[in-house]
Short mmCIF file of the C-alpha atoms (twelve columns), coordinates in Angstrom:
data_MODEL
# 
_entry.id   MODEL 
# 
loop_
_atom_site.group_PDB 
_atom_site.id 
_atom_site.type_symbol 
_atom_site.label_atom_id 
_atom_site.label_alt_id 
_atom_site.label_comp_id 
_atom_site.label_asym_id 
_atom_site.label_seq_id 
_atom_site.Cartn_x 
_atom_site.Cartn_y 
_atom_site.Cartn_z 
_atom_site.pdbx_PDB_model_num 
ATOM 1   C CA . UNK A 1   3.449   -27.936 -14.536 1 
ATOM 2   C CA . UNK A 2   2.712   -30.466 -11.653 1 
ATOM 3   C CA . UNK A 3   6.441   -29.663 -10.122 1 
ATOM 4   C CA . UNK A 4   5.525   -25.586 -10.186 1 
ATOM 5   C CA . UNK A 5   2.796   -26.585 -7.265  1 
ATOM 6   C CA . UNK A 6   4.391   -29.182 -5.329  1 
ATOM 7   C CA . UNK A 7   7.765   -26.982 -5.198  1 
ATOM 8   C CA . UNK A 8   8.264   -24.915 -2.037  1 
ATOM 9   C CA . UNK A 9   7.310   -21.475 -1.556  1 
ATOM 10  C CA . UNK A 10  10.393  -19.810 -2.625  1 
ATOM 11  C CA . UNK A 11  11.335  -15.828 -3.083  1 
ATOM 12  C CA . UNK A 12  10.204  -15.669 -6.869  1 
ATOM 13  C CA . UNK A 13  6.634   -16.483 -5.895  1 
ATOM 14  C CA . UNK A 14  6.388   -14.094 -2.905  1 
ATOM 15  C CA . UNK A 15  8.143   -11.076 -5.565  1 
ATOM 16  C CA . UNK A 16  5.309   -12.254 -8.078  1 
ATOM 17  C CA . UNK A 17  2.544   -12.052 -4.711  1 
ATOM 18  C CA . UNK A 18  4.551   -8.470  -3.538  1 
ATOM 19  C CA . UNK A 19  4.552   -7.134  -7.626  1 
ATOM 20  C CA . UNK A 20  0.873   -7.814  -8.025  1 
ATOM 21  C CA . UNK A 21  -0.425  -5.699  -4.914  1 
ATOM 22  C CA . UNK A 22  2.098   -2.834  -6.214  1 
ATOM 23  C CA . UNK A 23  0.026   -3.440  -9.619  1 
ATOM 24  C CA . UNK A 24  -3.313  -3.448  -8.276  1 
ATOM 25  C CA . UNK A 25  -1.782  0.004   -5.922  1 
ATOM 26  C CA . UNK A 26  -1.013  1.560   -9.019  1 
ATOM 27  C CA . UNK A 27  -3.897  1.203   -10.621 1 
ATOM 28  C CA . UNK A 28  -6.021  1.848   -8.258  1 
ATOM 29  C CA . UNK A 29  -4.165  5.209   -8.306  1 
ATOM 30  C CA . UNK A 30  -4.476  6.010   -11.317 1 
ATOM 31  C CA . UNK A 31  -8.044  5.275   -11.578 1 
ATOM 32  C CA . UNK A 32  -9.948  6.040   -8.755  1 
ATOM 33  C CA . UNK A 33  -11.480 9.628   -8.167  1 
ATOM 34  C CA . UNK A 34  -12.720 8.875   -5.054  1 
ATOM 35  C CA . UNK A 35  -10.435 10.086  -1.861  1 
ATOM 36  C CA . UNK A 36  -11.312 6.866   0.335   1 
ATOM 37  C CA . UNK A 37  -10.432 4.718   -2.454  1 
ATOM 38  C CA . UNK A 38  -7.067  6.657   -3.520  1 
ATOM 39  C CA . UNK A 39  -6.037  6.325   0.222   1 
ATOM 40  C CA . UNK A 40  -6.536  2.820   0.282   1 
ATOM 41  C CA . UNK A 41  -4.778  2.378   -2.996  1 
ATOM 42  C CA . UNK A 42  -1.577  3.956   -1.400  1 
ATOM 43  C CA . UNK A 43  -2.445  1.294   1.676   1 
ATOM 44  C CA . UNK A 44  -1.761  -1.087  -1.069  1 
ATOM 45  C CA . UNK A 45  1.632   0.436   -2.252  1 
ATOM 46  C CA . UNK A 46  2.379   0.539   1.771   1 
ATOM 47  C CA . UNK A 47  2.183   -2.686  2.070   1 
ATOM 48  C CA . UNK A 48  3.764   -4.270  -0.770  1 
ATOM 49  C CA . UNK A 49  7.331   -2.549  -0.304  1 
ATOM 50  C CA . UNK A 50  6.109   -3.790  3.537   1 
ATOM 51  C CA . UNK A 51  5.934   -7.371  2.367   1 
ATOM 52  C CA . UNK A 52  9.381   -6.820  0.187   1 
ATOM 53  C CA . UNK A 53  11.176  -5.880  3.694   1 
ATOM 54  C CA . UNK A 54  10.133  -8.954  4.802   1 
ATOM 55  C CA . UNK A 55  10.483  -11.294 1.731   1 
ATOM 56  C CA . UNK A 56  14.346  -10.233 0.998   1 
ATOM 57  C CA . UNK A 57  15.198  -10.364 4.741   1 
ATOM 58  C CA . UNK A 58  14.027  -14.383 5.140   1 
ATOM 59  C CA . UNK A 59  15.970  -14.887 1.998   1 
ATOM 60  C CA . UNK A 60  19.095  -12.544 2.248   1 
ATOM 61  C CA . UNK A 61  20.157  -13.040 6.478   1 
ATOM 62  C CA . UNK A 62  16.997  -15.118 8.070   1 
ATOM 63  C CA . UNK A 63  18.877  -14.402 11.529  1 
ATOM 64  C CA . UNK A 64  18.207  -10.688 11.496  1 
ATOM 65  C CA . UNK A 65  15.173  -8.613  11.888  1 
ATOM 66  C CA . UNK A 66  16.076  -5.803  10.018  1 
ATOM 67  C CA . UNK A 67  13.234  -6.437  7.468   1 
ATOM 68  C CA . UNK A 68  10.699  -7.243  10.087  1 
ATOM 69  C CA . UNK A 69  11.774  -3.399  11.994  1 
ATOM 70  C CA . UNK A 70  11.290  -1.672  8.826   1 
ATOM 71  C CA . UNK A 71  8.333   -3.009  7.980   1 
ATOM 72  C CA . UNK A 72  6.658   -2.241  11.076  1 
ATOM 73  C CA . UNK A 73  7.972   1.424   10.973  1 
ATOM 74  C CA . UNK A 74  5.791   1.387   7.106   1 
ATOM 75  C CA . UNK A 75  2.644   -0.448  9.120   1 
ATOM 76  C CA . UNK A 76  3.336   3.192   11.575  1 
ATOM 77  C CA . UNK A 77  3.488   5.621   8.748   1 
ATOM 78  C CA . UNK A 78  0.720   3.993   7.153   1 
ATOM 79  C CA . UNK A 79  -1.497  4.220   9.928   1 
ATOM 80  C CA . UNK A 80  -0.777  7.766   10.241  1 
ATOM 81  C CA . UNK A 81  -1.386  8.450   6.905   1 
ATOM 82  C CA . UNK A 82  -4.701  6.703   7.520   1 
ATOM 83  C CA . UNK A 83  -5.501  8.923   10.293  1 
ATOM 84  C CA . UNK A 84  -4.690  12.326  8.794   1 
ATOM 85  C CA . UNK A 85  -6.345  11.416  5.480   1 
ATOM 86  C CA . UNK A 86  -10.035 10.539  6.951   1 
ATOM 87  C CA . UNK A 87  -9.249  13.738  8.946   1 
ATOM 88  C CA . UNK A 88  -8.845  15.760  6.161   1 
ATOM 89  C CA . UNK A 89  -11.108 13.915  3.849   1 
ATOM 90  C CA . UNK A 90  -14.070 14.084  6.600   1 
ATOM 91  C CA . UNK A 91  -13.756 18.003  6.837   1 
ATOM 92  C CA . UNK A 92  -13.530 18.470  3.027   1 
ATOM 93  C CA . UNK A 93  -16.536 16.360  2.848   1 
ATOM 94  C CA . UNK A 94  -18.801 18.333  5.666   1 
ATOM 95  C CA . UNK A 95  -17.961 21.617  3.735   1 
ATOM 96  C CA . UNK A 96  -18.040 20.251  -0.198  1 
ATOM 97  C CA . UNK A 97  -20.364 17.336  0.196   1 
ATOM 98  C CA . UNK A 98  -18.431 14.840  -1.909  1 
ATOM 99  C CA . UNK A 99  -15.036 12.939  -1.638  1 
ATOM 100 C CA . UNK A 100 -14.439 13.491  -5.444  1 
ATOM 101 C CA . UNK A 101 -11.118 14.479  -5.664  1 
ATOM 102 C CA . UNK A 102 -11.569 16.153  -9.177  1 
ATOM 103 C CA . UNK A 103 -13.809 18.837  -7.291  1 
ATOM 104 C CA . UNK A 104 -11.148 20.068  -4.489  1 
ATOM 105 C CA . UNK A 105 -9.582  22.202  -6.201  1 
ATOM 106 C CA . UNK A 106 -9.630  25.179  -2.921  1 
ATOM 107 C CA . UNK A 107 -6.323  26.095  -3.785  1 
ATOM 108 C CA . UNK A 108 -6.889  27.131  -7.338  1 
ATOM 109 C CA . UNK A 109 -7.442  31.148  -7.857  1 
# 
């Protein structure tokens, strides 16, 4: 058990780090009925596949950036997601009063 904590970092233990925030993502997906907390669950999601761009490029060709590019273009579309989801989430809440997301239901009828 010592040798697990002295070894070095390697890909296995970043995959177990990257799997974990796609857990916690998911879950906090699935659970949440609050629209700030949903968003920041998909934030979570974001930036797990982020950190799997990165993790396989160090491993697979450390010379290349590939990873790195595509992982800021997911930090981009994240941040735009952020943006238009306060947007929308701030008027729904001026007009309903509440970021439940089991009450916006404007669309139905």
């Amino acid at each position: 058990m010592s040798d697990f904590f002295l070894s070095p970092v390697g890909l296995q233990h970043w995959l177990v780090v990257s799997t974990a925030l796609f857990s916690i993502g998911i879950y906090g997906l699935l659970t949440r009925r609050n629209a700030v907390g949903i968003l920041m669950a998909v934030e979570l999601l974001l930036n797990s596949t982020s950190l799997n761009f990165v993790i396989f490029n160090k491993f697979a060709t450390p010379s290349a950036v590939d990873g790195q590019i595509m992982s800021i273009f997911i930090i981009a579309v994240a941040a735009a997601e952020v943006v238009v989801g306060m947007a929308i989430f701030v008027t729904l809440f001026k007009h309903r009063k509440t970021v439940d997301v089991t009450s916006m239901n404007l669309l139905k009828n």
